[in-house]
C-alpha positions as CSV (number, residue, x, y, z in Angstrom):
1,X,0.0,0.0,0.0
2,X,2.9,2.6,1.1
3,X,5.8,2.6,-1.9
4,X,9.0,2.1,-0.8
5,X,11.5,4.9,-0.4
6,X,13.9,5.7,-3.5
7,X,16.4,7.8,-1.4
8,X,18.8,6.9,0.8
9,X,18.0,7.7,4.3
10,X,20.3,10.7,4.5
11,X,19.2,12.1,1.4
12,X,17.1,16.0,1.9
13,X,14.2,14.9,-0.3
14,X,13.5,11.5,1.7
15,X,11.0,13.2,3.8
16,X,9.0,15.1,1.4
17,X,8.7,11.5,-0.4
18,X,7.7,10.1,3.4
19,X,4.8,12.7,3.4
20,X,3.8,12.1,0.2
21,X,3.8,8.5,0.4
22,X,1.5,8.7,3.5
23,X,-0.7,11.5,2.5
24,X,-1.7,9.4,-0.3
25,X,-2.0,6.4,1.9
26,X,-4.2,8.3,4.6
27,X,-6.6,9.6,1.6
28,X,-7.0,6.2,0.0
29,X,-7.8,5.0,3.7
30,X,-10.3,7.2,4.5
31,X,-12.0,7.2,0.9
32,X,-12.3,3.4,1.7
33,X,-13.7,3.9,5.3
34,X,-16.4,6.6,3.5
35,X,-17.5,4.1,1.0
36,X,-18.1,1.7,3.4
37,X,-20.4,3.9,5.7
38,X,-18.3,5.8,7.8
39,X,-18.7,9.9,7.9
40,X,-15.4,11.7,7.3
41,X,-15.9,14.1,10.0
42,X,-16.1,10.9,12.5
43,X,-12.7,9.2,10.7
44,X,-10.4,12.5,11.1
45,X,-11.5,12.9,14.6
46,X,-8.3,9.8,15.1
């Protein structure tokens, strides 16, 4: 679900691609939780 990283960890541009990466993650997550009945306003209140 969550790509693996293509820098090496002490490379400046490997957290922008860990908050991408997760971003992404979190919205197909709570897209899925929607479509399955749960109210957005209830999910983001984790």
């Amino acid at each position: 679900m969550i790509d693996p990283p293509t820098q090496p960890p002490e490379h400046p541009e490997r957290k922008t691609e860990l908050d991408q990466a997760v971003d992404f993650t979190v919205q197909l997550l709570v897209e899925e939780a929607h479509t399955v009945g749960w109210q957005r306003v209830e999910f983001s209140r984790l």
